[in-house]
C-alpha positions in Angstrom: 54.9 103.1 122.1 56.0 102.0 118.8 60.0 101.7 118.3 59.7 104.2 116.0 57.5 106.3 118.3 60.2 106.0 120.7 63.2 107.1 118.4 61.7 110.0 117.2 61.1 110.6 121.2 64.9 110.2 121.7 65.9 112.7 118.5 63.2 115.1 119.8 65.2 115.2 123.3 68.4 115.2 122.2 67.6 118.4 120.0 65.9 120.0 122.7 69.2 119.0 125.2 66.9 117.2 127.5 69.0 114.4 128.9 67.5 110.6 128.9 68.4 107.2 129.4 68.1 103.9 126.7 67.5 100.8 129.0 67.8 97.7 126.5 67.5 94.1 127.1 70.9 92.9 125.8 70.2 89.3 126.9 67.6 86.9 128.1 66.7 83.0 128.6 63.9 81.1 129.9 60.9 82.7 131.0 62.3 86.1 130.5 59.4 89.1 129.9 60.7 90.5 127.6 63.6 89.7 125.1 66.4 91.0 123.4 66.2 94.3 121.7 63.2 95.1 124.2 63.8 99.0 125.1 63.0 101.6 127.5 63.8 105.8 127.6 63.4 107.0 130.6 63.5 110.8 132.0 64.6 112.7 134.2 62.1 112.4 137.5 61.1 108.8 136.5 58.7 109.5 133.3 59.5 106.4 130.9 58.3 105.3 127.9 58.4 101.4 126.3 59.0 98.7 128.6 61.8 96.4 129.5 59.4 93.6 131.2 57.5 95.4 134.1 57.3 94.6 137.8 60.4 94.7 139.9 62.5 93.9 136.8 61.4 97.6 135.4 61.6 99.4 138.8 65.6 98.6 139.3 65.9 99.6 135.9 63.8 102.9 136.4 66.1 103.8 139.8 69.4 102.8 137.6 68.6 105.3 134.7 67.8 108.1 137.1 71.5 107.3 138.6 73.0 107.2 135.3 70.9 110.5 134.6 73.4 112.1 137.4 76.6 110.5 137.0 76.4 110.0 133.3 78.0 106.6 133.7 76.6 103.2 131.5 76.1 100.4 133.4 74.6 97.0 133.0 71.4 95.4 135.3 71.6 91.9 135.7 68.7 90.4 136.7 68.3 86.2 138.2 64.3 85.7 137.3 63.3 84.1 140.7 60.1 84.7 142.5 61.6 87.0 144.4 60.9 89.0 141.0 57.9 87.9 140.2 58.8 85.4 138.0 57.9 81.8 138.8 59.4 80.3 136.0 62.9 81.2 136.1 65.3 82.5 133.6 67.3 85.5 133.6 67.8 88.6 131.5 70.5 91.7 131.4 69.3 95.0 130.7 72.2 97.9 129.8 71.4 101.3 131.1 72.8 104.2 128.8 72.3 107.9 129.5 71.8 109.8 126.6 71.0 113.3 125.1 73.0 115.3 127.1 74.5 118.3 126.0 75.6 121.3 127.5 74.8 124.6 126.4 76.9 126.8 124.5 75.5 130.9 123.8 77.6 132.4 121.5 77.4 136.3 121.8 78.6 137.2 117.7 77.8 135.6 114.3 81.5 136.6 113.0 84.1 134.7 111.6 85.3 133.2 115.0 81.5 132.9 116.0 81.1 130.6 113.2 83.7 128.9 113.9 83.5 128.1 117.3 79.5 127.4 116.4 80.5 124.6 114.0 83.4 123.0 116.3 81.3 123.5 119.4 78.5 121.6 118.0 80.5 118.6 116.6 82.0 118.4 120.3 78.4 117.8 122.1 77.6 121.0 122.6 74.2 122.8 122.0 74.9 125.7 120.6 72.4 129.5 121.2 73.9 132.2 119.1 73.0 135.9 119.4 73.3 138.2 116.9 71.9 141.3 115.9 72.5 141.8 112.1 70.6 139.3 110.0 73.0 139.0 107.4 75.1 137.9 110.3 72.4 135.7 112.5 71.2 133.3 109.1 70.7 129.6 110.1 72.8 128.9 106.1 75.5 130.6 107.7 75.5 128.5 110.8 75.0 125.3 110.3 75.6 124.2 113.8 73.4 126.6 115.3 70.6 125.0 117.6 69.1 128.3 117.5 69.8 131.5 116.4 68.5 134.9 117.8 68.6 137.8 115.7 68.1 140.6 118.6 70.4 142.9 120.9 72.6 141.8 123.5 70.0 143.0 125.9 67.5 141.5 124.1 68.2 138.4 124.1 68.7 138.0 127.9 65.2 137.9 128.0 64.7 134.7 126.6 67.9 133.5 128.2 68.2 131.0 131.0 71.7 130.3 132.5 73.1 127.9 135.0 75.8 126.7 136.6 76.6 123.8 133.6 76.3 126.5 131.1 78.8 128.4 129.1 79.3 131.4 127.6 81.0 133.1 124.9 81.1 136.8 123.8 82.9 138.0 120.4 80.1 140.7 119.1 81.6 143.5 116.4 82.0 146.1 118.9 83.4 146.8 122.4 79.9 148.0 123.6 77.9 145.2 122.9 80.9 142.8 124.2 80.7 144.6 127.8 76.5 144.6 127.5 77.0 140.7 127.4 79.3 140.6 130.1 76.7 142.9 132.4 74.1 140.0 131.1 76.2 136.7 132.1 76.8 138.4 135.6 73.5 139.0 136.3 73.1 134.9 135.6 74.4 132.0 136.9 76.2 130.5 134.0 79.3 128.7 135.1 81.8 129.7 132.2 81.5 133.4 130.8 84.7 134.0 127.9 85.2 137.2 126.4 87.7 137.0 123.3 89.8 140.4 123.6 93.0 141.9 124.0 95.0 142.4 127.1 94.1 145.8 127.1 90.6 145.7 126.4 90.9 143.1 129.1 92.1 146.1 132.0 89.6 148.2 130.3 86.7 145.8 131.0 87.7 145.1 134.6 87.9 148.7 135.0 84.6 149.3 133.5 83.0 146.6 135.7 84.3 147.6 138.9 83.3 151.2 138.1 79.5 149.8 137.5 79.9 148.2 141.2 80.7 144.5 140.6 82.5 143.2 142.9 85.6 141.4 142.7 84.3 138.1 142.6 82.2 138.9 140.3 84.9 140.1 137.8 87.2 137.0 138.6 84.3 134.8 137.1 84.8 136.2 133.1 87.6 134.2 131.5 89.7 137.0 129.0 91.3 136.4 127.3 89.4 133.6 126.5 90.7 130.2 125.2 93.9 128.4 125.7 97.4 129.6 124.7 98.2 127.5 121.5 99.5 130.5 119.2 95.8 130.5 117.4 95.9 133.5 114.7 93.0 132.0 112.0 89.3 132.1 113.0 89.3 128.4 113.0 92.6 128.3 115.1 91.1 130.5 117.7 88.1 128.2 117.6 90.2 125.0 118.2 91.4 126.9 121.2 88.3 128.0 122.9 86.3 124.9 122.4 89.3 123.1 123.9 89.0 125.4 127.2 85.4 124.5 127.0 86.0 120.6 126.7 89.0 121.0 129.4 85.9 122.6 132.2 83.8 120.1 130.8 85.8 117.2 131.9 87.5 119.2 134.7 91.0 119.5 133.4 
């Protein structure tokens, strides 16, 4: 694989929100297979692509980047050339392990003023952002420049495409109460870890009324966060943005 090969590789992951890891020879001298600048990306369950010198030297590196592929953390490989290695010549070279690509997803349920917002903000802060919309002069990829994707169907709809997990948040600010509570139903039946719902206090006690009246239990009301996003005064759609995407970077980094 080509080094251009491999960076359009690591843009095509990234977009897609497929995490990876860039091992790169930072260093070398002697007899060193391969020398600086020398890269490999590696996924998640050990496919890899490039090379950073082969044998044992590639293997550590392999088993580092899956670590780093869980804990997220950089770290550099330093590696004494010896024949213990393979290498009967000597020399040494460092090779620096960096997890990349990941971002968490973001659905946002509405296409509004505060949906745009948070779209825009949300995707400068990492996240990949999924917004649903039903009205396509709402859900128009112009008017949402951040957008990853954008679904122009129902609430229920779009649940069918719609694979949640635990690392995976949700936000719900549709036009109308109906379509806000068909969203909730949606994210309970998943298990996304972060469902907000922008809305009053008293469309709050009318939702948990609602829900409980539809047989959800109470745990399963305690997991949607409403009023959603942190208590900073916002009034402006970009204000209210600033304070939901800062709840979502304060779970992210659990604060």
């Amino acid at each position: 694989m080509t080094d251009l090969e491999l960076y359009e590789e690591m843009v095509r992951l990234t977009r897609a929100g497929e995490p990876f890891v860039l091992a790169t020879v930072v260093a070398s001298s002697g007899s060193s297979p391969r020398k600086p600048g020398a890269k490999m990306l590696v996924r998640g369950g050990g496919g890899f692509h490039g090379t950073v010198g082969g044998g044992r030297v590639e293997n550590e590196s392999i088993g580092a980047a899956l670590e780093a592929l869980i804990d997220e953390t950089p770290r550099m490989l330093d590696f004494v050339l010896t024949e213990e290695y393979g290498f009967a010549c000597g020399g040494s070279m460092s090779v620096y392990i960096e997890p990349q690509g990941h971002r968490p997803l973001l659905v946002m349920f509405g296409a509004g003023h505060v949906g745009r917002a948070v779209t825009c903000l949300a995707h400068g802060c990492g996240f990949r952002v999924v917004v649903v919309d039903e009205r396509p002069e709402c859900a128009a990829e112009e008017l949402l420049p951040g957008a990853d994707q954008v679904i122009c169907k129902t609430v229920p709809e779009a649940f069918n495409g719609l694979k949640l997990g635990p690392a995976d948040c949700v936000i719900i600010a549709t036009p109308g109460h109906l379509s806000d509570f068909d969203a909730v139903r949606g994210c309970l039946d998943t298990g996304a870890g972060f469902i907000g719902l922008l809305a009053s206090k008293r469309k709050r006690e009318t939702l948990l009324k609602t829900l409980e009246d539809d047989g959800f239990d109470t745990g399963q009301r305690t997991r949607i966060v409403t009023p959603v996003g942190l208590d900073i005064g916002a009034q402006t759609p970009e204000e209210i943005a600033v304070s939901i995407v800062g709840q979502l970077i304060a779970v992210r980094r659990g604060k």
